[in-house]
N, C-alpha and C positions, 0 to 999 in steps of 0.2 A: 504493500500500500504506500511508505514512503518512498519507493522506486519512481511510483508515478506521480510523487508532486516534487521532489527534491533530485536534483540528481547526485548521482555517484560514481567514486573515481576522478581519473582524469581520462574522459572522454576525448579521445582527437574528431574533430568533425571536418568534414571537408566542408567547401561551401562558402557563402557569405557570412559575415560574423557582424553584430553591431556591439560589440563591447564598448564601442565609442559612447556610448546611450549613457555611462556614469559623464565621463565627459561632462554630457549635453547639461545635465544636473546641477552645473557649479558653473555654467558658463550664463554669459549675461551681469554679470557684476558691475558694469558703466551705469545700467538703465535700472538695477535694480537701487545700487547707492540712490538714486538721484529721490529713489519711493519710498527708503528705509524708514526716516521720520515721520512721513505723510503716514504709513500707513497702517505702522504701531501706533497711533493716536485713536484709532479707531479698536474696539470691542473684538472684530471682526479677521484682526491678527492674529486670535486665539484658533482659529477654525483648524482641523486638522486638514492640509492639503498640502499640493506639489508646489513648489515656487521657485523658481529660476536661481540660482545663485543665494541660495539660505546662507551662505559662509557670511556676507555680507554683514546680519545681525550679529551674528558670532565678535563679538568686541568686547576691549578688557575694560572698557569706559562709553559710558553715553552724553551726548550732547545734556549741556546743562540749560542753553538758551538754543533758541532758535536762528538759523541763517540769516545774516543782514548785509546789507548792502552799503557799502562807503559814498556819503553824501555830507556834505554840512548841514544839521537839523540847527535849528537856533529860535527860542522864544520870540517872539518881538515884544510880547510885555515882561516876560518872565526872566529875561536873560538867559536863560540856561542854553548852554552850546552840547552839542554831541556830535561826534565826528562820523557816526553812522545811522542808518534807516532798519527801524526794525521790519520784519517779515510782513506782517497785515498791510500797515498803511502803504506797504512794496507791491499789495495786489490793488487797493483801492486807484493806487493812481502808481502805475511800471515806471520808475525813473529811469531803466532801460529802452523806454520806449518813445523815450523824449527826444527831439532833435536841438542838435546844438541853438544855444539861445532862445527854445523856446521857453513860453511864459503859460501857465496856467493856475487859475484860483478854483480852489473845491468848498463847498461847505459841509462838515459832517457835522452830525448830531447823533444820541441815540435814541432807537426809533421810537421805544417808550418813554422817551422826556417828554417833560411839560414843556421846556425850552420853547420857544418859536426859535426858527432860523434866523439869524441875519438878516436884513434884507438887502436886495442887489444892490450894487457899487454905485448908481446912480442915485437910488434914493439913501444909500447909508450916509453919503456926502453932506446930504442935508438932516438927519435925524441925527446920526450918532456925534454925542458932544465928545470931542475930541482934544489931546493938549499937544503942542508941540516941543514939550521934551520927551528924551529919549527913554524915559523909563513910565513904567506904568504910573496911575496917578487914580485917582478916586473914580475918573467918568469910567474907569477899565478895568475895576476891579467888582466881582460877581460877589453876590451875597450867596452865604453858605444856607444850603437847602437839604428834601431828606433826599437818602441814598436812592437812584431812578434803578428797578431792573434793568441788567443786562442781555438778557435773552429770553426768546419765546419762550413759554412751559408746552411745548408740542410732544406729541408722544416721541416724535423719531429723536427730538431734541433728549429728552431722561433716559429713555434707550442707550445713546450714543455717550450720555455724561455719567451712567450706572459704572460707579467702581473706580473711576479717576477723579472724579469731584471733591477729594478730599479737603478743601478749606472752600463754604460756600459764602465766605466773605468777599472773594475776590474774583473781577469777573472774567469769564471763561468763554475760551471760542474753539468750538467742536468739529469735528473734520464733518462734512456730508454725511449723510443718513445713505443718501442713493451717489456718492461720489462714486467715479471714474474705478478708484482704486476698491470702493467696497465692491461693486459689479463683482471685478475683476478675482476678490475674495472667495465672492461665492461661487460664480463660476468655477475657478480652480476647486473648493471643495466639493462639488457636484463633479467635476472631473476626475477626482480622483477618487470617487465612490464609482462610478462608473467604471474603472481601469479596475479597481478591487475586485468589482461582480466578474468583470470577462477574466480575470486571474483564476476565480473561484471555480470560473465554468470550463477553463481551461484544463485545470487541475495545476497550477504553476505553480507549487509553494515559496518558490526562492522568489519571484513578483509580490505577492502577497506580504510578504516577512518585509519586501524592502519599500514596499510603501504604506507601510504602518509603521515602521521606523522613523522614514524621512518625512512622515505624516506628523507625528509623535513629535519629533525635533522642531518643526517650524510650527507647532502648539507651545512648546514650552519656551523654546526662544521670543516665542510670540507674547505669552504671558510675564517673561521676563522684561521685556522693555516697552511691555504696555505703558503710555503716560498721554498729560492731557499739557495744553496749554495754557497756562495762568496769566494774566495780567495785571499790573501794578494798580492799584486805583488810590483813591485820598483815605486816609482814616479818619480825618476830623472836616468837616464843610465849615470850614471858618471863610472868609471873605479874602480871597485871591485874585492877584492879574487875570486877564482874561487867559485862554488858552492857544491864541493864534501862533500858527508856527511857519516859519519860512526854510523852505529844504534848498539847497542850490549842488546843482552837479557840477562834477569835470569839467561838463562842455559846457558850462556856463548859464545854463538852464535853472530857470526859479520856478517853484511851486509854492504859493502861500495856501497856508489851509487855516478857516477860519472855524471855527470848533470853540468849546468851551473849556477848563482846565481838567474835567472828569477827563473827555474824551482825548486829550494831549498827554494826560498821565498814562492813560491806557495804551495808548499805541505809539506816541509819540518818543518821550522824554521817561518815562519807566520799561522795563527788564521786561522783556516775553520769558518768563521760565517755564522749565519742563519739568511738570509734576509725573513724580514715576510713583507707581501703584506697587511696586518689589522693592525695597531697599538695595544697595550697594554688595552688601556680601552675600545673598542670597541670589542675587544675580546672578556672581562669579560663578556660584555653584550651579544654576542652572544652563547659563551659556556651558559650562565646561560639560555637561551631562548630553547636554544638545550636540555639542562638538562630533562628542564619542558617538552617539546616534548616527549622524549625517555621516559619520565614514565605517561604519558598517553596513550602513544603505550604501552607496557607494558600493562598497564590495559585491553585496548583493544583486545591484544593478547590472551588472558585468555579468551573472550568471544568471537570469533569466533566460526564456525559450526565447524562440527568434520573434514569434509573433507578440511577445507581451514587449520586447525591445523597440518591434515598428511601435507600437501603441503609445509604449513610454515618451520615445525619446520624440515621435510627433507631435505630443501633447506639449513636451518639455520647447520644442519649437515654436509651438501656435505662442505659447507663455511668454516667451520673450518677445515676441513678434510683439504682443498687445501690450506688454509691460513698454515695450520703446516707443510704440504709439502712441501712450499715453505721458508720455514724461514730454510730447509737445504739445500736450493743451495749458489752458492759461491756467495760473494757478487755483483760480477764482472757483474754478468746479470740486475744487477738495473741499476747502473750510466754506463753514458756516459763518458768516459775518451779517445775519439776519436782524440779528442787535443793534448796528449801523446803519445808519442812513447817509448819501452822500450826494452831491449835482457838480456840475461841472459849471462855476457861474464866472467865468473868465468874461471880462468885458471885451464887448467884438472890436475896438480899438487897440486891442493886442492878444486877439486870436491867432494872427500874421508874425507876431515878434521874430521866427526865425525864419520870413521869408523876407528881400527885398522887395518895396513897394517902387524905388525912385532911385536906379544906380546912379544917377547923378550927384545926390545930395545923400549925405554922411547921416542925417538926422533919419531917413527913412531905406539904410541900411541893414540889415541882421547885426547887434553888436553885445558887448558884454554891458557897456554903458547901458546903451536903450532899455536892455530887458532888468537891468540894477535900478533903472528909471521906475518901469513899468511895477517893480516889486516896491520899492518904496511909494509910489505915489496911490498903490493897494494899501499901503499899512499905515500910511501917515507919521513912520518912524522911521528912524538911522540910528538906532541906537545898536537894534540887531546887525548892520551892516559891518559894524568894526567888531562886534562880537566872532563873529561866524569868519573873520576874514575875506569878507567879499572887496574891502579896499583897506589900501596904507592907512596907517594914522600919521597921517602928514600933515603941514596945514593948508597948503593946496586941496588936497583933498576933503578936509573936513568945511573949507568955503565949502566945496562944493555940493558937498553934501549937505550943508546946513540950508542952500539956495534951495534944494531937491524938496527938503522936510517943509519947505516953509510952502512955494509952492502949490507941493501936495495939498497943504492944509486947506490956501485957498480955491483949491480944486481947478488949478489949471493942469486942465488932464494934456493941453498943445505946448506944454514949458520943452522950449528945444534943449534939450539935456545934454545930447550929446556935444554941438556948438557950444554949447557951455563951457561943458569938459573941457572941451577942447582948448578956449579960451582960459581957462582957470588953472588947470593944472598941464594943460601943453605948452604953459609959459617956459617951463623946462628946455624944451628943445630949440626956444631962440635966444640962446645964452652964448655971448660972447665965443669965438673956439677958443681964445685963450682961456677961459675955464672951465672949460668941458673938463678937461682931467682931474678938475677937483671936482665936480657936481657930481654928485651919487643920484644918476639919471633909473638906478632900478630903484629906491627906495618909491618912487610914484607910479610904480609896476602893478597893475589891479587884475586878478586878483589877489591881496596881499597874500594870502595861503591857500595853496592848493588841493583841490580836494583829491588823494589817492586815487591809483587806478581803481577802476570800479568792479573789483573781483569779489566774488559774495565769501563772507565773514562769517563759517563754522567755528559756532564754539563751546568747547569739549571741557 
């Protein structure tokens, strides 16, 4: 009887062989890294099935925060400077996807505030009482109120937060119910009960052993680095700056986002951290348990019949084929950010900013000026401007900037900025040439600090 499920000896067979089929088992590790986090966030990690490259999870340490992106973030009321963009507000509005100099204003809120929005740049010009110094002041500071939910109470919503929610103080953003990568969960589970029934009907027991194994191991690896995503929020509503924030890139691109200081702590200026449901050393022990698993599967796999190896290693195929398919959708179809609300309220006077209107004249150019224009004369401050290093603190510069702020205030949205500039602090370059070799011509060099290449910021 174990004759005809297991074989024995060492059988020489002629013929085609797919021993390559363990292979196929551990390959795909590019497309799966890219799902690793995404997809232990979710309940549905736990499922017993096949998965492309399980070595992947297999790690002697886990991300403590999430993936961020190198941008200058910087308060405008609040001062606070941060040198990078966390993960959410990276899907709300892709600073990847910005083209040099351009300019865009968002408003978020969350969607159960009482908050009202903002209103548009046209009418806040005239409503909102405004100071022109650079630091917050009374008219921009919010009264503290009670704490607003963060998220729907939906079923898929408790579902998806059952067993990671452990501190419900703080608010939480849940991968998809119906995401890309849950599909893709279930599928694989339902495929790999499928490949066990034709093992059983087959009589294959070395198939059967080895994908209850490697079944078994991406269950417990699963459960091992199941975790959920937390977000910073206020503990006391006492009376704060507003929460407006301005992000500028590399290529010279600004993003203001007009928000309140809940929703700036949450995404902006506080920690994305990764709550894990297994502590630290009980991990170790289950990765290393896992480990052992996946390479006795492995072994296994190599001795299977011919026909459970087509089966295996075509499934092991189809898997990565969908796991790489999906590592190019946006990232918007994972997480749940239903708790947000957001518009795109860019005023149509610099919808254009990084195209040219008039290559003849320097004022209706694509430039770093114009669109440093277009961010200041949105926020009606400079104060974040030396913060964040978007210019010198020279005093060339800071005329100019104090021209920009003033301005702004009286809402001349046509003020020629860059002639300005140019005027003001291009005074530099009609300097005698006898003292050019003393004149420190980069100290008026904008932007004073650069923001790093924009390579995304794992951290472990």
């Amino acid at each position: 009887m174990a004759d005809s499920w297991f074989p024995s000896g060492k059988e020489v067979r002629d013929g085609w062989r797919l021993d390559i089929v363990s292979l196929l088992a551990v390959i795909g590790e590019s497309a799966m890294a890219e799902h690793s986090q995404s997809m232990t966030s979710s309940w549905m990690c736990m499922l017993p099935r096949i998965i492309p490259a399980p070595q992947v999870l297999l790690k002697s340490s886990r991300p403590s925060r999430m993936s961020q992106v190198n941008a200058a973030v910087v308060g405008v009321h609040s001062g606070i400077y941060i040198p990078t963009l966390n993960f959410f507000p990276n899907i709300i509005h892709p600073i990847e996807a910005l083209e040099p100099f351009q300019f865009k204003v968002f408003e978020i809120r969350h969607r159960k505030s009482s908050r009202r929005l903002p209103s548009p740049p046209e009418a806040a010009d005239k409503e909102r009482q405004v100071s022109t110094s650079s630091s917050g002041e009374t008219a921009h500071l919010e009264s503290g109120g009670k704490l607003q939910a963060r998220l729907r109470d939906t079923l898929a919503t408790k579902i998806t937060h059952r067993g990671t929610n452990l501190d419900g103080l703080k608010p939480h953003v849940p991968p998809k119910f119906w995401s890309p990568l849950n599909c893709l969960s279930l599928i694989s589970f339902f495929l790999t009960i499928g490949l066990f029934i034709w093992a059983l009907l087959t009589h294959d027991g070395t198939a059967c052993v080895a994908l209850c194994t490697i079944s078994f191991a991406s269950s417990i690896v699963g459960y091992a680095s199941y975790w959920s995503p937390v977000l910073m929020n206020r503990n006391f509503q006492s009376r704060v700056p507003q929460g407006d924030v301005v992000i500028r890139t590399r290529e010279g691109a600004f993003i203001v986002v007009r928000c309140d200081e809940d929703v700036a702590r949450e995404l902006y200026s506080g920690t994305e951290e990764c709550r894990y449901y297994v502590s630290t050393d009980p991990y170790r022990i289950l990765v290393g348990f896992g480990t052992f698993l996946l390479m006795v599967s492995v072994v296994l796999l190599g001795n299977c019949d011919f026909q459970m190896q087509i089966s295996i290693g075509a499934s092991y195929i189809a898997l990565n084929g969908a796991f790489w398919g999906v590592a190019l959708m946006n990232k918007g179809r994972f997480w749940d950010l239903s708790s947000y609300e957001w518009k795109d309220v860019t005023p149509e006077s610099a919808r254009e900013a990084h195209l040219a209107q008039d290559e003849s004249d320097v004022e209706w150019k694509p430039s770093f000026t114009r669109t440093l224009w277009y961010a200041i004369r949105e926020t009606k401050k400079i104060g974040w401007v030396s913060t964040s290093g978007a210019a010198p603190r020279t005093k060339r510069w800071e005329e100019w900037l104090n021209k920009a702020e003033a301005e702004a205030v009286k809402g001349n949205w046509s003020w020629d900025a860059v002639h300005q500039k140019d005027t003001t602090v291009g005074e530099s370059d009609s300097v005698p040439q006898a003292q050019v070799a003393f004149k420190d011509t980069a100290a008026e060099h904008a932007p004073a600090v650069q923001v790093p290449v924009p390579d995304r910021v794992d951290t472990e």
